[in-house]
C-alpha positions in Angstrom: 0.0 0.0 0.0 2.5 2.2 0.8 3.8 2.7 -3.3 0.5 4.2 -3.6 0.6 7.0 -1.2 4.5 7.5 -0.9 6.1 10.5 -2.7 7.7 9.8 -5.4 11.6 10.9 -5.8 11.5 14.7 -5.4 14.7 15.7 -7.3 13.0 14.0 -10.3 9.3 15.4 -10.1 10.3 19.0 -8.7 12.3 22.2 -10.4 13.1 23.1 -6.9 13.9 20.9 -3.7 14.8 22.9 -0.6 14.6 22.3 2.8 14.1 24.3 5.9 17.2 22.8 8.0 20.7 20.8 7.0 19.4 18.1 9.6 16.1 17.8 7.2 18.5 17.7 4.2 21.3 15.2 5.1 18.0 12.9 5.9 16.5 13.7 2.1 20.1 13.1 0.9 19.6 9.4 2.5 16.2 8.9 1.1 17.2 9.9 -1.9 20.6 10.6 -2.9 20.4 14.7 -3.4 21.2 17.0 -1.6 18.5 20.0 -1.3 19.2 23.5 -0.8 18.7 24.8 2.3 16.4 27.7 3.2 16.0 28.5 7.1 12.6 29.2 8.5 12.2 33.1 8.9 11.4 34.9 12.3 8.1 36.2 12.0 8.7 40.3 11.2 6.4 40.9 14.2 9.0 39.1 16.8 11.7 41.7 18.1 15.2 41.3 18.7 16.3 42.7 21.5 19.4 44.8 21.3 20.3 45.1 24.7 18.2 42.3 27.0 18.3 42.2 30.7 20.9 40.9 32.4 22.3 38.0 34.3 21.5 40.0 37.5 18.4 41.0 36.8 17.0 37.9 36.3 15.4 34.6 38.5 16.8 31.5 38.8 14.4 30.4 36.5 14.1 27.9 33.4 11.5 28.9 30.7 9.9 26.1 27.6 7.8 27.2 24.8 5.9 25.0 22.6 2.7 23.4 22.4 1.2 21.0 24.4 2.1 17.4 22.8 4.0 14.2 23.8 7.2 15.1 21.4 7.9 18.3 23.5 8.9 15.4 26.2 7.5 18.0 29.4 6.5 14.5 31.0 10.3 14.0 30.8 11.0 17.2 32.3 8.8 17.1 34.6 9.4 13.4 36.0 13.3 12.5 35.6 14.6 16.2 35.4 13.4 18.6 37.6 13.8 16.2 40.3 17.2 16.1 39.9 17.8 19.1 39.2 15.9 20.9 42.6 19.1 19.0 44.1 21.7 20.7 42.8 19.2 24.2 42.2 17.0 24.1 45.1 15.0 27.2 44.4 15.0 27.0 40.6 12.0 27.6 38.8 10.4 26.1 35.5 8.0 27.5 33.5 5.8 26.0 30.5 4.5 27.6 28.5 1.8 26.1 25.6 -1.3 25.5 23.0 -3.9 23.4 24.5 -6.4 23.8 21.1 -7.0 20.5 20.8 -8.5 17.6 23.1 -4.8 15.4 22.7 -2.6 18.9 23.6 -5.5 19.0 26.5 -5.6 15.1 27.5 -1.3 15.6 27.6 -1.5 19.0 29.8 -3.3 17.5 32.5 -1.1 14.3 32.7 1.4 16.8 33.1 -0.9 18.6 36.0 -1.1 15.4 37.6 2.7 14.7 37.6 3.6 17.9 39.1 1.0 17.3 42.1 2.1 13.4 42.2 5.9 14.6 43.2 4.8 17.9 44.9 6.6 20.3 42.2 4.0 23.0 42.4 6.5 25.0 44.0 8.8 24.7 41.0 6.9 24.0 38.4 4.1 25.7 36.6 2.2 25.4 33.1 0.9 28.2 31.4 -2.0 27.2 28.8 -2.7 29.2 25.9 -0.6 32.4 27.1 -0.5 36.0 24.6 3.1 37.2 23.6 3.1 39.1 26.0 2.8 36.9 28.4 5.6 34.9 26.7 8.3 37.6 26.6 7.7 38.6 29.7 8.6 35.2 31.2 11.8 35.0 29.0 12.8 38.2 29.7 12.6 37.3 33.5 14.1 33.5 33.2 17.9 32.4 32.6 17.6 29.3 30.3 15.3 28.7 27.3 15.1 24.5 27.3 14.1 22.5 25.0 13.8 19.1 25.2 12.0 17.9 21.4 14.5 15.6 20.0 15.0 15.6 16.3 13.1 18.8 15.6 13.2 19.9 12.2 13.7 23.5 13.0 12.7 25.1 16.1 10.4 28.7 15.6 10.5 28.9 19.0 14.0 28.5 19.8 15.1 31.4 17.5 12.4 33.5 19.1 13.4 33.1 22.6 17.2 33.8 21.3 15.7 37.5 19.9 15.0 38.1 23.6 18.8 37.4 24.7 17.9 34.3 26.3 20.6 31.2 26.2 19.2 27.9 24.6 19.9 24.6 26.3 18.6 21.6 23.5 18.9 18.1 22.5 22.0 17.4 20.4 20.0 16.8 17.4 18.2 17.9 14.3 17.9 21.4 12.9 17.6 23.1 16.3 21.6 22.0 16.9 22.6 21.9 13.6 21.6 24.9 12.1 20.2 27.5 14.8 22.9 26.4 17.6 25.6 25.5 15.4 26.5 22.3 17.8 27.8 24.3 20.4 29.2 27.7 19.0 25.4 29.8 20.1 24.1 27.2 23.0 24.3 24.5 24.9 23.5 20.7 24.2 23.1 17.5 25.7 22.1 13.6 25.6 20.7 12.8 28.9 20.0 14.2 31.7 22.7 14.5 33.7 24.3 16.8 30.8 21.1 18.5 30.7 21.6 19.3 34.2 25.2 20.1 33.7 24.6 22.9 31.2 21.8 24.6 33.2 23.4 24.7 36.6 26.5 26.7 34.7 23.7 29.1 33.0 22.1 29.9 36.0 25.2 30.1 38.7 27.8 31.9 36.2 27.5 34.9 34.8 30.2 34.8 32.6 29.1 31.7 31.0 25.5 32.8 30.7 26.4 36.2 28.9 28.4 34.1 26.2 25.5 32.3 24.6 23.1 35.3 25.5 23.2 36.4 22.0 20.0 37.9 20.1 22.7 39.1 17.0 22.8 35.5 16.6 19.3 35.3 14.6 19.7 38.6 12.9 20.0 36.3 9.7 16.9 34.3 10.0 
């Protein structure tokens, strides 16, 4: 069945193949022996970068995720095996979620993740913010340390490059578009495998200044 819904070759039925990451195009290369040109996702014209963000001092020891409400952002992860940890080495760090619930799966996932923060008594640390304006948003990042994100093998990111506009240091998953193209693997934030790396590369964010004004860089998405 599949022969009769699969796409057929690209490079051979198209004039133009692009693709919006060179994590997305290394995996078309695989599929199909091309290479596609790559053409990064742009920042919306109504999302401002912020020339000269607050800084380190002026902020809380606090850890900020955007992105709807669905099982591949991995907030049950967060939430469950993380922040535990983490509370050990950051007692008084707090996270911040912030996400679409517009449909009844994003709404059915939030309130697992409701029940998981009462289950292990993180309502103290943690809290979700459903459906929250912009302003909202920015508000929180320009208040919090560390942008996370935890999707692993995201294509691109939107939300990653936004949260950079606002000065605010990424912390990802080594993988996909989000490392490869926006972070660079390394050079503009910080990455990890597990959690114990995860940990590792907020705890230096949040306790050192120096570090954390290094990969506070909003000049960084200038180009997208």
């Amino acid at each position: 069945m599949m022969k009769l819904v699969i796409r057929k070759n690209p490079f051979e039925s198209a004039d133009l193949v692009l693709s919006n990451s060179a994590w997305t195009a290394k995996v078309v290369e695989s599929l199909y022996g091309n290479f596609p040109i790559v053409l990064n996702p742009p920042l919306s014209p109504n999302v401002d970068i912020i020339k000269s963000p607050k800084h380190f001092e002026e902020r809380k020891n606090q850890i900020v995720m955007v992105g709807r409400f669905s099982e591949e952002k991995r907030y049950h992860w967060i939430v469950e095996s993380l922040m535990p940890k983490l509370l050990k080495e950051l007692p008084d760090v707090k996270l911040k979620i912030i996400g679409g619930i517009g449909t009844k799966t994003s709404k059915a996932y939030f309130d697992v993740i409701q029940k998981s923060i009462k289950r292990l008594n993180l309502k103290e640390n943690v809290q979700l913010l459903p459906n929250a304006p912009r302003s909202v948003i920015n508000e929180e990042q320009d208040s919090s340390k560390v942008f996370l994100h935890a999707m692993i093998n995201e294509h691109w990111g939107i939300a990653v490059t936004e949260a950079m506009a606002r000065g605010l240091p990424v912390v990802a998953h080594k993988s996909g578009g989000t490392w490869s193209d926006i972070l660079q693997e390394g050079r503009y934030g910080k990455g990890y495998q597990d959690e114990d790396e995860a940990i590792k590369a907020i705890v230096s964010l949040i306790s050192d200044s120096k570090e954390w004004s290094k990969f506070s860089v909003p000049e960084r998405v200038e180009e997208f």
